[in-house]
C-alpha positions in Angstrom: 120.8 109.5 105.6 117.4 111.4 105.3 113.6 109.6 105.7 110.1 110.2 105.3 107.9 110.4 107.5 104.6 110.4 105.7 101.1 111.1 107.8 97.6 109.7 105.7 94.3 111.5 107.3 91.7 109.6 105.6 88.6 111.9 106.1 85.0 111.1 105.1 85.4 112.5 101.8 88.8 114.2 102.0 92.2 112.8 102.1 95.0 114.9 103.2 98.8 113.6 102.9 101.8 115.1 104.3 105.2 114.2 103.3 108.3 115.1 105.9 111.3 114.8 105.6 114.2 113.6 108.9 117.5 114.8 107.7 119.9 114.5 111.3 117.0 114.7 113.2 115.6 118.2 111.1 112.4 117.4 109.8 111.0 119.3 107.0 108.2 119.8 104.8 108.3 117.9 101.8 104.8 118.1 100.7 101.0 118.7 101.7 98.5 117.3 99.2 94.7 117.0 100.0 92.1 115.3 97.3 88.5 114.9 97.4 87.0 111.4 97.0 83.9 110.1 95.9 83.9 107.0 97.0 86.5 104.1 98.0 87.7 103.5 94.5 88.1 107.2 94.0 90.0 106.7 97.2 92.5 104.4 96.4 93.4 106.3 93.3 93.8 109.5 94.5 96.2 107.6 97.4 98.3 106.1 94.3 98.3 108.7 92.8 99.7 111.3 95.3 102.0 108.2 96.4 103.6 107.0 93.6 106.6 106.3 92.7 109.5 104.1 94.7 109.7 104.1 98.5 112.8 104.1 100.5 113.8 101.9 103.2 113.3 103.7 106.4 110.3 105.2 105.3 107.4 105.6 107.7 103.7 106.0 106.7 101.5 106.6 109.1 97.5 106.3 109.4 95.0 106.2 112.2 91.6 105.0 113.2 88.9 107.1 114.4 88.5 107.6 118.3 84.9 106.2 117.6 85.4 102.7 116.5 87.5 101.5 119.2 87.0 100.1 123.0 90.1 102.0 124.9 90.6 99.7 128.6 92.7 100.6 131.3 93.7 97.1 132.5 95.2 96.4 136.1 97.3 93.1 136.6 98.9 92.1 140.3 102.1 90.9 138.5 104.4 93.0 135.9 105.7 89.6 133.6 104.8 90.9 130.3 104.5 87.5 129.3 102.1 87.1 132.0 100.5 90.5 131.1 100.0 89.4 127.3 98.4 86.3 128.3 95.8 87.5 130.2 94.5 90.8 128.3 92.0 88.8 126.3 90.1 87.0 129.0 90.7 90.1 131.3 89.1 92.3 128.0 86.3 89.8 127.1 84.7 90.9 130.3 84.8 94.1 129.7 83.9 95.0 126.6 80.0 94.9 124.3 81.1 92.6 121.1 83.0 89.2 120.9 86.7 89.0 121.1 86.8 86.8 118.0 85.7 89.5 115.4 88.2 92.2 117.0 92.0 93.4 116.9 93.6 94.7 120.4 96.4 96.9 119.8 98.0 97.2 123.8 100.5 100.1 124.8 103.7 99.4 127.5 102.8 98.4 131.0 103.1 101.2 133.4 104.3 99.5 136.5 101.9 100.7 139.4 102.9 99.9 143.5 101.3 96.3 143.2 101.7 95.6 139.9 100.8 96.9 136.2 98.8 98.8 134.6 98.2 98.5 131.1 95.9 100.9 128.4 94.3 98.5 125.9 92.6 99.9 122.5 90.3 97.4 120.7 88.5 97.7 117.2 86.5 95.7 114.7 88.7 93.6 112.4 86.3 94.6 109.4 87.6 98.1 110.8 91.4 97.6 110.2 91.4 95.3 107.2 89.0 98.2 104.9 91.8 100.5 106.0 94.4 98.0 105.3 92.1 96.8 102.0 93.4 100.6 100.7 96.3 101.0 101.4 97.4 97.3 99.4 94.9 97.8 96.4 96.8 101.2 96.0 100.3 99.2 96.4 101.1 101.8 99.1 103.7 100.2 102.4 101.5 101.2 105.4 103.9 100.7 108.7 102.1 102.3 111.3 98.2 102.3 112.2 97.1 104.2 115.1 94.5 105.5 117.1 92.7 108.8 117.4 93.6 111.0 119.6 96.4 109.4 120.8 98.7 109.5 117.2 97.8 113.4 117.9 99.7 113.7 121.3 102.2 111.3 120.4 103.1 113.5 117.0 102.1 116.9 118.5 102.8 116.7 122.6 105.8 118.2 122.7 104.7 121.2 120.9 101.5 121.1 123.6 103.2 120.4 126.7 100.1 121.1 128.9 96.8 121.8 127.8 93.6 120.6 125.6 93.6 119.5 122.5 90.3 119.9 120.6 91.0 118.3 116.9 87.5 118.5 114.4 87.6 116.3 111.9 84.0 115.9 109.5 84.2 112.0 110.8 84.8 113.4 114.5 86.0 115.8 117.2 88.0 114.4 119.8 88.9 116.4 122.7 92.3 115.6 124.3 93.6 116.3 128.3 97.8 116.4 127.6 100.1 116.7 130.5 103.3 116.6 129.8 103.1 115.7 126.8 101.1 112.8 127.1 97.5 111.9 126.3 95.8 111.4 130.0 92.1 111.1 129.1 89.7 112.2 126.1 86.4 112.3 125.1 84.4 111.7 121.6 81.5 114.1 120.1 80.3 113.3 116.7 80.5 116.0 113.6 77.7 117.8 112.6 76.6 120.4 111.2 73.2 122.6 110.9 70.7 122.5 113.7 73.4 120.2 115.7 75.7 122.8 115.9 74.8 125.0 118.8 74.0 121.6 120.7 77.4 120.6 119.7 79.2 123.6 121.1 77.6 123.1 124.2 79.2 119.9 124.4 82.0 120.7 123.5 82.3 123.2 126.6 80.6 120.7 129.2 83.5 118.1 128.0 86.3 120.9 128.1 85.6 121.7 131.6 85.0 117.8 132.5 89.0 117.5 131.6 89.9 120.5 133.4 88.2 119.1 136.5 90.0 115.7 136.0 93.4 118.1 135.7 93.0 119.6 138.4 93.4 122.9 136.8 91.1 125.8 135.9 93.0 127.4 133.2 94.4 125.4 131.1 95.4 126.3 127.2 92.9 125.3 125.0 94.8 124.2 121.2 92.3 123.7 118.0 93.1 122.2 114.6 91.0 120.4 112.1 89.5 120.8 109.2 86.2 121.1 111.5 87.6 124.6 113.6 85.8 127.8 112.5 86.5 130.9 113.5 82.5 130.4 114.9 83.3 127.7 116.9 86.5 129.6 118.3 84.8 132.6 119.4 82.4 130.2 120.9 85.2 129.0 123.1 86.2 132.4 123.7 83.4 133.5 126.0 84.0 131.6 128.2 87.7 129.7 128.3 90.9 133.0 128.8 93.3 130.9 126.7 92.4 129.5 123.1 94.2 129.2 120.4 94.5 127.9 116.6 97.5 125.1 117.1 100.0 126.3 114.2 103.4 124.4 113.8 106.6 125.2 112.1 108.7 122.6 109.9 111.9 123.8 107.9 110.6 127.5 108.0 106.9 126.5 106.8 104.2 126.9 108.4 101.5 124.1 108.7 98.2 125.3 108.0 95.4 123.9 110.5 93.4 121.7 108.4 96.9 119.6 107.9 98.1 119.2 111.3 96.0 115.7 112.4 98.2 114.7 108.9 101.4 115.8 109.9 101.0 115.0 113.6 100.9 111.3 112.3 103.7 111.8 110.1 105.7 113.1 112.7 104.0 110.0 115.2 106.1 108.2 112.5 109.4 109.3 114.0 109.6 106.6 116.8 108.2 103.2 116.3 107.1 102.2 119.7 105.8 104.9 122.1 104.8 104.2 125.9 100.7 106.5 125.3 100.3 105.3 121.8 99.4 102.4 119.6 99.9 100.2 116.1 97.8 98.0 114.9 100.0 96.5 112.7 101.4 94.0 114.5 101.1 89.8 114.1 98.9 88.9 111.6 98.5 92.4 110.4 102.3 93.2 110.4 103.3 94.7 106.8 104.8 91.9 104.6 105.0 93.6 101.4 108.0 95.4 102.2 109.7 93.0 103.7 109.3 90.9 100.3 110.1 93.8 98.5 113.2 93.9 100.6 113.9 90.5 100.5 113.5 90.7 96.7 116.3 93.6 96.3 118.2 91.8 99.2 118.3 88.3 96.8 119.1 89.9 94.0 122.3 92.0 95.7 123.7 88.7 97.1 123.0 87.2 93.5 124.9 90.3 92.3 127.7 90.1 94.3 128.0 86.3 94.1 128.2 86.8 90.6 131.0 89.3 90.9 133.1 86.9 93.4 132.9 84.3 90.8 133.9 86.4 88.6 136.8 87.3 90.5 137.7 84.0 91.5 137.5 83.1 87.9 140.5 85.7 86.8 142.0 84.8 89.5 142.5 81.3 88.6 142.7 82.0 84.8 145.4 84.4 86.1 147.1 81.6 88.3 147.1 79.0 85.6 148.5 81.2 82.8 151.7 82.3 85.2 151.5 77.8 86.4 151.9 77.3 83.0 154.7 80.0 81.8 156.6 78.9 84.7 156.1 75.4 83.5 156.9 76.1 80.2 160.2 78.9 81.4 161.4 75.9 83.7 161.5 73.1 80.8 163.2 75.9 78.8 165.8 76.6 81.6 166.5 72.7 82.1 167.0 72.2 78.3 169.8 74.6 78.6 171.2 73.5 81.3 171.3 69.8 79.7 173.1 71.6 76.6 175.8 73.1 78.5 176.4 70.6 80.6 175.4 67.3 79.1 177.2 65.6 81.3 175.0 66.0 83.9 173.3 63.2 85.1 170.8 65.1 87.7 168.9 67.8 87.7 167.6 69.0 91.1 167.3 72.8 91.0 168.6 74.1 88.0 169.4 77.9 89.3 171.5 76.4 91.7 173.3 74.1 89.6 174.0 76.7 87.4 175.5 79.2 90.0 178.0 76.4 91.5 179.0 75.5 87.9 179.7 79.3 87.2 181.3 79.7 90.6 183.6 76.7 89.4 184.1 78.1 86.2 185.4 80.8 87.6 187.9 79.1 89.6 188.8 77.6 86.8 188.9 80.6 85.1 191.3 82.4 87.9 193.8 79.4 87.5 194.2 80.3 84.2 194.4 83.9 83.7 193.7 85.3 87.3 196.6 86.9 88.6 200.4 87.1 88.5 200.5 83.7 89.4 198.1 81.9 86.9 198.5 78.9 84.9 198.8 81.7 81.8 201.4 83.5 83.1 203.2 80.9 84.3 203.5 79.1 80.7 204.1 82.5 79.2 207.5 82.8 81.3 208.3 79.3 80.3 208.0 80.0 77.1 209.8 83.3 76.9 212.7 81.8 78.3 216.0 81.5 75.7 216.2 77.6 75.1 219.5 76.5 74.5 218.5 72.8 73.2 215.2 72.0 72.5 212.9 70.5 75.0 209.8 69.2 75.2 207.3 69.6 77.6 204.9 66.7 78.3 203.3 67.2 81.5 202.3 70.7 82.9 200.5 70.3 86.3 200.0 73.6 88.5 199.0 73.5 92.3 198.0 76.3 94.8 201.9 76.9 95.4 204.0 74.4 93.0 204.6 73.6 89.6 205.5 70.2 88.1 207.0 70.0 85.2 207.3 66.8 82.7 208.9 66.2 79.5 212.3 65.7 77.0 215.1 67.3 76.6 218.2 66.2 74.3 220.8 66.3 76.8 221.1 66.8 80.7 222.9 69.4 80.2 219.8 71.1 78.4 217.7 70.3 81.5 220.3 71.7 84.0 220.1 75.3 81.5 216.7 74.9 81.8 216.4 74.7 85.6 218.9 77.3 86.1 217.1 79.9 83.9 213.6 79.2 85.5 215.3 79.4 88.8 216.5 83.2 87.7 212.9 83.9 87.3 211.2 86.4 89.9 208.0 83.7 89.6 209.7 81.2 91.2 211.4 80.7 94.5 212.8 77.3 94.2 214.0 74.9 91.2 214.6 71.4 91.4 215.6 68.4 88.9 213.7 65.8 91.2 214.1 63.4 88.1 217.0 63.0 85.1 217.5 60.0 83.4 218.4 58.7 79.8 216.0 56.7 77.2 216.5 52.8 77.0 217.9 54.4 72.9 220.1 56.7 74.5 217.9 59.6 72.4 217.0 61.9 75.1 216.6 62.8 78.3 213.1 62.3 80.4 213.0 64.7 83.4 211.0 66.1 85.8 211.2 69.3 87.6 209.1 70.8 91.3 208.9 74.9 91.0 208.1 76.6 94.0 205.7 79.3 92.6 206.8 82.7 94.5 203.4 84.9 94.6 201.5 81.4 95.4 203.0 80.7 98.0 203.1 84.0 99.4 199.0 84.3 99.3 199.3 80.7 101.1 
């Protein structure tokens, strides 16, 4: 995901914005503005103006104070506890420095751990200083997330482009001259602008404080990099007689190149790229910190979890509606099912599980079933041969009951001659094996015959 990084030179009657862009670690130009300004209300509008519209989260906007209104303290402690450290850099500092402690912001880099201990590099200002700068930035509703210091937001933007050398950035509030090693701002010195009779004094300090760093570097020729509004091709060729190696800084974003005048913006845009940095500071910290976004944040953040707590209940809400409607056709299909059951089998006098019920009353229905009409054997076929047999005499039958492998046999005849026909023809029959009269007797009248007959049923009492 792609962020600004956005640099804000406020200038004494110039502002200059430039708008990057971090895309996998590619920055870009997005835009380089600069307005005139009249005064501080002019200010503020033309910073609104260039800067309106929505931020993103993740964007960085960077600003700096001038080298001139700050105290810069190189602070040695015998322990390294940052806790320890932080506690003590206000009493160690109030010793130090021309003006109260009270009416002033410290902004303090990372401890450098030295062979007894730490060292620390301390920048104070005036807290009228920071809160006018801050007092823009929130009258033009603009997110500032970083304030820095001149020079160092320079180096820390622009060092690895400079490696080794001196950085001379003119500004028309100041021109800072800057001793980088590696990358990293070792020592600097402040001349005021100016312009007219001042100048050729200027330029003379301006070489006096250009060798001073050189000495301190231990170096005689070191590369000498300009930017600023403030470098003329005058002061340049100044430079020139006497220094082998100088140079207009120029930069390269995305295939553009970065006129001079913008650089001090977009080194602080590109400062913008890592939050903390071991040679650079930020004011905005504690009671300075930038709240705004976080509310803003906090405001899109509530309203997302109201969103999507709305959309659970929701959910929920069909779920349930869902759930009841299929409770209650189930209900409803259930009633219907036992109602059913109760008509086809009133006779039932519980009603457990109904689906069950019914499959062992069709499972015994077709047993009942397969007695009758099964097979060879059934109760059907069985009367069927009966009946089909020539009757001599009439006879009556009272009492058919059918086992798994016998028949019994109950009823009238007219004569016991008529029953012994009877039992000889059914004994002809292929269904059955075995025959017998096991009862033959007479009426009390004398009017007919009661017997009863055992059949041994043949395919029966095979399957047995």
């Amino acid at each position: 995901m792609s962020k600004r990084l956005i640099g804000i030179e406020i200038g004494g009657s110039t502002l200059r914005v430039a708008i990057l862009n971090q895309d996998k670690g590619q920055i870009s130009i997005s835009s380089l503005q600069a307005r005139d300004y009249a005064d501080s209300e002019e200010l503020t509008g033309q910073l609104g103006e260039i800067l309106a519209g929505e931020f993103r989260i993740g964007d960085q906007l960077v600003a700096s104070l001038p080298a001139r209104s700050s105290y810069v303290r190189h602070l040695e402690f015998p322990f390294r506890d940052e806790k320890k450290i932080a506690a003590a850099i206000p009493f160690e500092l109030s010793s130090q420095l021309p003006v109260a402690m009270d009416h002033c912001v410290t902004a303090i880099q990372h401890a450098q751990q030295a062979d007894k201990g730490a060292t620390v590099a301390t920048a104070t200002v005036p807290t009228e200083t920071l809160q006018s700068l801050l007092n823009i930035f929130e009258q033009a509703d603009v997110p500032l997330h970083l304030v820095d210091l001149a020079p160092f937001c320079y180096t820390a933007g622009l060092g690895e482009q400079i490696g080794d050398g001196i950085l001379v950035c003119a500004t028309d509030q100041e021109t800072t001259v800057s001793l980088v090693q590696n990358g990293l701002l070792v020592d600097y010195r402040i001349l005021p602008s100016g312009t007219g009779l001042a100048q050729a004094a200027q330029l003379q300090q301006l070489r006096r404080e250009i060798k001073v760093l050189k000495h301190v570097a231990g170096a005689k020729d070191l590369p000498i990099s300009l930017m600023g509004e403030g470098i003329t091709t005058e002061l340049a060729e100044f430079l020139l007689t006497s220094e082998p190696m100088v140079e207009k800084l120029s930069l390269e974003l995305g295939g553009k190149m970065v006129d001079g005048a913008f650089l001090p913006a977009v080194a602080l845009a590109l400062r913008g790229r890592i939050a903390k940095r071991d040679r650079s500071f930020n004011f905005r910290r504690g009671k300075y910190a930038l709240k705004g976004e976080w509310a803003n944040l906090r405001r899109k953040l509530v309203l997302l979890a109201a969103l999507f707590g709305v959309v659970i209940f929701i959910m929920l809400g069909s779920m349930t509606f869902k759930y009841l409607d299929k409770a209650g056709r189930d209900a409803q299909l259930q009633a219907e099912i036992v109602n059913v059951y109760r008509l086809l089998f009133p006779e039932a006098s519980t009603i457990v599980d109904v689906p069950m019920q019914l499959k062992s009353a069709i499972r015994g229905l077709q047993e009942k079933g397969l007695l009758l009409a099964g097979d060879q054997a059934s109760a059907l076929a069985i009367l069927k041969e009966i009946s089909s047999q020539p009757e001599p005499t009439t006879v009556e039958i009272q009492e058919f009951s059918l086992g798994a492998a016998e028949l019994k046999l109950a009823g009238r005849a007219a004569s016991f001659e008529s029953v012994n026909t009877m039992a000889k023809i059914l004994g002809e029959s292929p269904m059955f094996t075995k025959v017998q009269i096991t009862d033959s007797k007479m009426s009390l009248d004398g009017s007919r015959i009661d017997f009863r007959l055992l059949l041994a049923i043949a395919n029966r009492g095979a399957e047995q």
